[in-house]
N, C-alpha and C positions, 0 to 999 in steps of 0.2 A: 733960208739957209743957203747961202753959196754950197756951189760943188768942189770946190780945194777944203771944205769945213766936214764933209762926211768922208768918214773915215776907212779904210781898208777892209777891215774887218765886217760896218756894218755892211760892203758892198757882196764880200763875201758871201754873210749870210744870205742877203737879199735874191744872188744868184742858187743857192742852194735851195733856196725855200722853192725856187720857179721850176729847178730843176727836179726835184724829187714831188712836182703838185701839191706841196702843201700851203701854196698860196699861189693865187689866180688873178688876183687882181691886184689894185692898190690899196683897196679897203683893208685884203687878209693878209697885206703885208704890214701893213699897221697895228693889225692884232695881233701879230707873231713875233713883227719886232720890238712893239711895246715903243715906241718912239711918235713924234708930231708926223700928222697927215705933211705938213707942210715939207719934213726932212724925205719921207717916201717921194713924194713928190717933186722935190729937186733931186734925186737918186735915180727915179724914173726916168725922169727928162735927159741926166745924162746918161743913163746905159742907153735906148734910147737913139741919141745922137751917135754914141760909139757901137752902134751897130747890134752891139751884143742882145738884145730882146725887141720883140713885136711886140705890137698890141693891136688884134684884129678880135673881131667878133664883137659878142654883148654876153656878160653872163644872166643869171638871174636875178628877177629885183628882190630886196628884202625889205622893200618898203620906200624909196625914192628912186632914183635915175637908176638905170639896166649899168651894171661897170663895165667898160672895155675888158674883153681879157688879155694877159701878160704871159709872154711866154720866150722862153730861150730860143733864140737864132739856131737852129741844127745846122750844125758841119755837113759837112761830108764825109763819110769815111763810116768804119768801123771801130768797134773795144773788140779787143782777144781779153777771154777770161777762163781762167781755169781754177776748180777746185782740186786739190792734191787729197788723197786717203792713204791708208799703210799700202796697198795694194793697187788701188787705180786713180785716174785723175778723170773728171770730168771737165768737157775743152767745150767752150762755146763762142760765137759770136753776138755780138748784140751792137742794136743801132744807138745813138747818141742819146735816142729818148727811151730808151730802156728794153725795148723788143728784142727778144732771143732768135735770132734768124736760124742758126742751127747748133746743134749738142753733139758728141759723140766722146764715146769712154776708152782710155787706153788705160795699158798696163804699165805699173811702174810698182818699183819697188825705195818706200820713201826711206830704207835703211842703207841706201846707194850713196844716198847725199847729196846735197845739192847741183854737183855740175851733172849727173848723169840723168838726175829727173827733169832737171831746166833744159836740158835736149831734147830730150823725148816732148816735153812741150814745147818747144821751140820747132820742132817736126810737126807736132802736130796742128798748131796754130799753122803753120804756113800751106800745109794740105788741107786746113778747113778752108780757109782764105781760098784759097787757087778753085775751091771747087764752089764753096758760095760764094764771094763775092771778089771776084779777080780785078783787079784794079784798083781796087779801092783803096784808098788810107788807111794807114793804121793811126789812130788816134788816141792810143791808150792801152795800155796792160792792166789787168790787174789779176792777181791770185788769191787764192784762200787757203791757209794751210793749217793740218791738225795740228797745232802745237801753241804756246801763250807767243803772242808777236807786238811788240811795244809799238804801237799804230800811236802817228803815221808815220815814223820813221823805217817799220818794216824787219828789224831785228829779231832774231827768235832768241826768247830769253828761259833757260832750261827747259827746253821741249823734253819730256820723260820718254817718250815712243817714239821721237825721232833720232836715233843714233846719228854724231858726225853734225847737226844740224845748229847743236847751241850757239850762239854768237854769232850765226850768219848772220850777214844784211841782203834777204833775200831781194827789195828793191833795189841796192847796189847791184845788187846781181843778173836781174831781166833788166836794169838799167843798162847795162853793158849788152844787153842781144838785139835791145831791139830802141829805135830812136823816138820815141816815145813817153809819154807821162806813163810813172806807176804805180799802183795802188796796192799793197800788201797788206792785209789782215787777219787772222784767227778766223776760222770756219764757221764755226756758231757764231760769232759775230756778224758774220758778210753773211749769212742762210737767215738772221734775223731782222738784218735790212730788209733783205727780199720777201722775207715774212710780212715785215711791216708795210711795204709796199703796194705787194701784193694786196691785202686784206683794207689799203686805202688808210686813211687819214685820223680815221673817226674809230679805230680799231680800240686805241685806248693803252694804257700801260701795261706793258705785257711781260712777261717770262717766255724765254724760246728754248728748250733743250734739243740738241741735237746729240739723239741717240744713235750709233752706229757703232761700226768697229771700239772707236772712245767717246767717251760723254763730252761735251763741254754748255756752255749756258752763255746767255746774255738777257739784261736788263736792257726795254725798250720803255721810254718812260717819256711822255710829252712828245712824240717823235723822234728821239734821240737817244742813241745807242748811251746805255751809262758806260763808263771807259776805265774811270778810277784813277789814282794819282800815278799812274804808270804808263795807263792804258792797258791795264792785263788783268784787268775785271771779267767773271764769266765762268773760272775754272772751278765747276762745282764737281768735276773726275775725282778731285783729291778729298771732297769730305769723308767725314768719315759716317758710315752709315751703325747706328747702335744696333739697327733687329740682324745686322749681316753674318754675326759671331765673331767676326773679328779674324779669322782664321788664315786670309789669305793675302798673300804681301801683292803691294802695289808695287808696279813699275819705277813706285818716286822713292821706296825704300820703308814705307809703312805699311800698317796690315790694316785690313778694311773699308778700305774706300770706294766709294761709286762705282768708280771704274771695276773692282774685282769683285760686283756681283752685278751687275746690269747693264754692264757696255757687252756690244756683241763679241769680244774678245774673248771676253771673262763666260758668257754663255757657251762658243765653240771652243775653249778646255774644257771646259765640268764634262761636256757633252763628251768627248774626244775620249775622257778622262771614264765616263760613264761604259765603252766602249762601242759608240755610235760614230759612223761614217763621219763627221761632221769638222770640217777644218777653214772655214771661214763664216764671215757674217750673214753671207746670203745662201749657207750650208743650213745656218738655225732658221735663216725663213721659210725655205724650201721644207723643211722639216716640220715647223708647224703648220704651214697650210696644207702638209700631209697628212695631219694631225696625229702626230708621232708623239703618243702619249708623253714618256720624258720630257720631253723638248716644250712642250705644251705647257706642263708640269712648269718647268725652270721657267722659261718667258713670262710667265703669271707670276712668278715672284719675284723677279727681275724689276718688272713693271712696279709693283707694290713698296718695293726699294728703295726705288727712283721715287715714288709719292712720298714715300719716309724724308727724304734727304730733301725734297720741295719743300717740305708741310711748314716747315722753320723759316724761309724764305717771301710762303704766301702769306704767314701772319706777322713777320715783320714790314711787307713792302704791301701788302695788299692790292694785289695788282688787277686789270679787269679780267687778263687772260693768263692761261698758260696753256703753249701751245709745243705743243711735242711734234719734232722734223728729224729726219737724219732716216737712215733703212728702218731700221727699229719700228718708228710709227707706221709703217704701213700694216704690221700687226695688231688688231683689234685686241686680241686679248693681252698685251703687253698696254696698249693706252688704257682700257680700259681698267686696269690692275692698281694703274698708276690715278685714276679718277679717283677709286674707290678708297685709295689710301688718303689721298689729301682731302676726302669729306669726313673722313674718318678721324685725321690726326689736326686738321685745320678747328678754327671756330669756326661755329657757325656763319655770326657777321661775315665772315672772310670768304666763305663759299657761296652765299646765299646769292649774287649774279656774278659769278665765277663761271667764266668758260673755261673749259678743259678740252682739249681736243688736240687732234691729229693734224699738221702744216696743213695749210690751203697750197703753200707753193710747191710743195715737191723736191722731187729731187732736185730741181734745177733753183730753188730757194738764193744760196749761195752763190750762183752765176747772176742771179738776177739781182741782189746785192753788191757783187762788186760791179757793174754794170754802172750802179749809183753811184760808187765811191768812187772809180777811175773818171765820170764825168765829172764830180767836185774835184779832183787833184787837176785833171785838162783845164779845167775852168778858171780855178786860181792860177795855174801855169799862165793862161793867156790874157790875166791882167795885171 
């Protein structure tokens, strides 16, 4: 196959597959792209030529010749990435190949609105820069933000908790700070990259919930994020949960939904409401690992909730994992709430090698997702 005969898109892929490791060589890029050795093989030769990938080393054999391994040319420079929440952002740097060089958390208030939060990041990326890595490039933006965001164009399409924010084009918007590629996503989305990432290749089809201040989800399925005919797949805040009673209106204008019994929102009212100290999300963790009976009380059901409003999800999609990230999971008895319901309301076949557990990534999930998706937008930028 001539190289003017392979086409844009499969070059695309070809550079994403190197760039996120889910193919090494030429062999796993033949199995991923479903395409003739011979067309990888004239794709190879020209990335290759144009500089853009190595091939050094030997992998392992699987039975004939050891494969060269393939891999993307690192820039130089850095990605700035920040995660945005009702209350704080988390600001990080990370290298071209994915490495978090450093993290740090400011205050913001996401009901200020766009230009007053994009400052405060825009300060704060350039004090993380000046003290890790001075000189260097900027090579890319990207964010993560609580609300539904039409990727990859970057628009926030009726965010409910973000007042002032609907119909931003928040990549217009750090496209005008800084000169730069940019990547804007959905939270749970970009924390389920990172999920995915993290946990490697062979992880399998997964469910990510990212519980905290608000709920949101993402479908990871063959390696790739499900996105939907919009891109705004994921928002499982707004179901509506039937054991909840129904009693409490949602942000979107409905009563009973995820969000108003098991996001940590919906836990510091009841709690506030109960007459406990308690006025944010890391108030109710503080509070159970004191083990403040109420608080304890509520998180255990909260959890059980969250398994309720899964259970329809794990038996329609059957997935290998579900994996709970956001504040929220760092409490055992809130995952643990949430196991016990989906074994409970799931089939059996559906549970029987079901992982259920608490992120392997952490807080830093999200950063280490858009890390991956600001290097696929640089990437197609520079070809």
């Amino acid at each position: 196959m001539s190289d003017s005969s392979i086409s844009a898109t499969l070059r695309d892929q070809t550079l994403s597959l190197l760039a996120s490791g889910e193919a090494t060589s030429r062999a796993e890029l033949v199995e991923a792209l479903q395409v003739a050795p011979s067309t990888v093989t004239g794709l190879v030769r020209r990335l290759l030529a144009e500089g853009m990938i190595l091939e050094e080393g030997v992998g392992r054999s699987t039975g004939g010749r050891r494969p060269r391994i393939l891999r993307l040319r690192e820039p130089e420079g850095v990605f700035a990435v920040a995660e945005l929440g009702a209350r704080h952002a988390r600001i990080g740097l990370c290298t071209p190949d994915g490495r978090l060089l450093a993290t740090e958390e400011v205050a913001i208030d996401i009901a200020a609105g766009p230009g007053e939060v994009f400052d405060t990041v825009e300060a704060a990326f350039t004090r993380i820069r000046a003290a890790t890595a001075p000189g260097q490039a900027l090579l890319g933006v990207g964010a993560a933000l609580p609300g539904p965001v039409d990727y990859p164009r970057g628009r926030l399409v009726g965010p409910a908790r973000m007042p002032g924010w609907s119909g931003v084009d928040a990549r217009a918007e750090l496209g005008q700070r800084f000169e730069a590629p940019v990547a804007v996503d959905n939270d749970a989305r970009a924390a389920a990259i990172g999920e995915y990432v993290t946990r490697g290749r062979d992880s399998g089809d997964m469910i990510y919930v990212k519980a905290g201040t608000g709920i949101g989800g993402c479908l990871v399925s063959a390696g790739q994020v499900y996105r939907g005919g919009r891109g705004l797949s994921g928002d499982v805040t707004h179901v509506r949960v039937a054991d909840s009673g129904g009693e409490r209106h949602c942000s979107c204008g409905s009563r009973g939904c995820l969000e108003t019994v098991a996001s940590g929102a919906a836990l510091a009212a009841r709690l506030t409401e109960q007459g406990q100290p308690i006025a944010t999300t890391q108030d109710v963790i503080t509070a159970v690992v004191d083990a403040e009976p109420a608080a304890v009380t509520l998180v255990r059901r909260a959890g059980g909730l969250l398994g309720v409003a899964l259970s329809g999800l794990v038996n329609f999609l059957n997935p290998d994992a579900v994996v709970i990230g956001g504040a929220l999971s760092s409490l055992d008895v809130y995952v643990a709430a949430a196991r016990g319901m989906l074994y409970e309301r799931c089939l059996p076949s559906m549970t029987q090698a079901l992982s259920i557990e608490a992120s392997a990534a952490g807080p830093d999930a999200a950063l280490v997702g858009l890390g991956h998706l600001v290097r696929a937008t640089a990437d197609t930028r520079t070809t």
